[in-house]
C-alpha angles and dihedrals in degrees: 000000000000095000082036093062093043091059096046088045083055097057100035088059096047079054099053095042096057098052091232110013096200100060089051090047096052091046099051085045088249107156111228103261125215108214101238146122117334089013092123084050090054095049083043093055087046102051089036118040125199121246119264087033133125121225113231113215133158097314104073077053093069093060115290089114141316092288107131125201110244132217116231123259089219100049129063109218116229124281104234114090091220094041086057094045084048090056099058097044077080101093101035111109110241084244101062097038087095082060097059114101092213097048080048091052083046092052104046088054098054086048092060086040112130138183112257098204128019123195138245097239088046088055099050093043089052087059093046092057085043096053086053099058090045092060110144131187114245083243091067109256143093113243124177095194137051114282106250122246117262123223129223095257095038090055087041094058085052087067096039089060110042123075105257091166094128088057092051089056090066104047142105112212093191135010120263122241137183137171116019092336090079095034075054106055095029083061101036111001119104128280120289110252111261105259094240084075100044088091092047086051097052092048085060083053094042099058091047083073108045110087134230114273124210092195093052114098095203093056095047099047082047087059100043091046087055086051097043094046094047099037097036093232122152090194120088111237132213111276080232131055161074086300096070082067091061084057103052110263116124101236135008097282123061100193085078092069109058100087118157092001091065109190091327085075084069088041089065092041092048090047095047088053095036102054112077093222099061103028093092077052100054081040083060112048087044083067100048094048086069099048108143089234104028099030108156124177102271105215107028088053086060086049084056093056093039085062092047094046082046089043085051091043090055102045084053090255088134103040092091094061089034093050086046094047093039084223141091118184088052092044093044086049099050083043087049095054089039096058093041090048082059102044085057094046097052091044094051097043099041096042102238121170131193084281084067098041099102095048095042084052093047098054084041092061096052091044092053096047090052108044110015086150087062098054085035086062089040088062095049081059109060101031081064096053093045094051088057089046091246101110131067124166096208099029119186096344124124130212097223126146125078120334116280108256125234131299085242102056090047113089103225134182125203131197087267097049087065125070110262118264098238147355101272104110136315124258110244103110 
């Protein structure tokens, strides 16, 4: 009776400990007992094994036979129901534990696990990250590499394909005179230009009116190869923006600054960094527009040559050398770099600073309408010396001091800015 009522204190007590013994029974693969004879044996063979014989443990309950695992009699198992099931995940190999219905169940339910709550500071992260892979180019379309540089007649046969009808219609060919201004030029102006380049010639007019377009591909990539090739950068850049100053353009937008020169102002610009011949000269003069003394405004001051070449192709100045080449746009470029090479010289060697910048255009302008064959020379010249590394239009000289300012905090007049010279026509194209 004694060693009948231990064993019935033994088993009570695991009851009670458990909370209900036969569900944790069940779920460590622990048989119901019945207390009885040779139960303390049993407990004995479990807790001491004999010799020569192998343990069964959780594994034969996953299907190598009907052993079970059995609790010991001595000590109580843990209260809580996952604690128990962790317990007996001990003897089970890594490689079988996929197989295990419980770890599956486990599983199934972290994969449909959720946050309950997500905050603020994730989220906006989150949109941020979002927003930089989103990045568009103002032309409309995702690049991952940098757009590739355009060349001049690449950018020309843009314009030769496209309808530009609604620009022509705008256009002057020539300028119109009356009274003794056209007795005047009929009897000592220059030649009429030969009627096979009149088309070419209007095409040059043409383009002065058409705009810069931010949506168009081909302008932009026209805008970002003229900042790449002065400033040396491999990046592409915004087709708006404060770099545009540093360039020479008076806001953000250059588009803003080709009055009266239309596109054919970036034209120039892209010819003069895209030939090979002229582009040490553009770099030069680049340089010498920053100059901490004689800073001027780079590229407005082009679009202020490219009105002055468009105003002498009008009143007939270039027809001679036209009507000898048998070509425009080639003749009205050449004429383009060679005004702007003598503007420089004379600005560099004079001393002439953006206070001077509307009266050095102006006598540009008459010098260049009256003897285009003589800059045109000029420009042989030093194309030729620079070729053989003998020629340099700034020399030696540094541009040390203080860095140039803005575009936008220098006062600059342009040609159109002056009252014209004489009577002989105005200068809107």
């Amino acid at each position: 009776m004694r060693g009948g009522g231990r064993r019935r204190l033994r088993w009570e007590s695991f009851g009670r400990a458990s909370g209900q013994p036969g569900a944790l029974r069940r779920e460590c693969g622990v048989p119901e007992m019945v207390p009885g004879r040779g139960e303390a044996e049993r407990c004995r063979t479990e807790r001491e094994p004999r010799p020569g014989r192998r343990r069964l443990g959780f594994r034969s309950a996953l299907g190598r036979g009907p052993e079970v695992k059995s609790v010991s009699a001595g000590n109580s198992p843990p209260s809580d129901k996952d604690s128990s099931a962790l317990l007996a995940f001990r003897g089970i190999p890594i490689s079988e534990l996929k197989n295990h219905s419980l770890l599956r169940a486990l599983t199934a339910e972290a994969n449909g696990w959720a946050p309950g709550v997500v905050s603020p500071e994730v989220l906006r992260a989150q949109e941020e990250w979002e927003a930089v892979q989103n990045i568009q180019s103002e032309t409309g379309s995702q690049t991952d590499q940098p757009a590739q540089l355009i060349s001049f007649s690449e950018a020309l046969q843009h314009f030769q394909t496209i309808d530009l009808s609604s620009f022509k219609k705008r256009i002057q060919p020539t300028i119109r005179r009356t009274g003794l201004a056209a007795l005047r030029h009929c009897l000592f102006g220059p030649p009429k230009l030969h009627q096979g380049l009149r088309e070419e010639r209007d095409l040059v007019l043409t383009i002065a009116q058409c705009g810069l377009d931010s949506r168009d591909p081909t302008h932009g990539r026209v805008l970002k190869t003229i900042y790449k090739k002065l400033t040396g950068s491999k990046f592409d850049c915004a087709l708006h923006g404060d770099h545009w100053e540093d360039l020479g353009f008076q806001g953000a937008n250059p588009a803003t600054d080709l009055r009266g020169a239309g596109f054919l102002a970036l034209l120039h610009l892209l010819y003069l960094v895209m030939d090979s011949k002229t582009l040490l000269m553009a770099q030069e003069i680049f340089r010498l527009s920053h100059h901490h003394i004689q800073q001027f405004p780079f590229c407005l001051m082009s679009v202020n040559i490219t009105r002055i070449a468009i105003q002498a192709l009008r009143e007939e100045c270039l027809s001679r050398e036209c009507n000898r080449q048998q070509k425009v746009i080639p003749v009205v470029n050449s004429f383009y770099a060679a005004t702007f090479l003598h503007l420089a010289h004379v600005w560099k060697t004079q001393q002439k600073t953006i206070a001077d910048s509307g009266f050095v255009l102006k006598d540009l302008e008459v010098l260049a309408k009256k003897s285009p064959r003589r800059l045109l020379k000029t420009l042989e010249i030093y194309l030729a010396g620079v070729s053989k590394g003998q020629t340099s239009l700034l020399g030696a000289q540094k541009c040390c001091g203080a860095p140039a300012p803005h575009c936008k905090d220098l006062t600059f007049t342009g040609v159109c800015d002056l009252p014209p010279h004489s009577s002989e026509g105005t200068w809107p194209v």
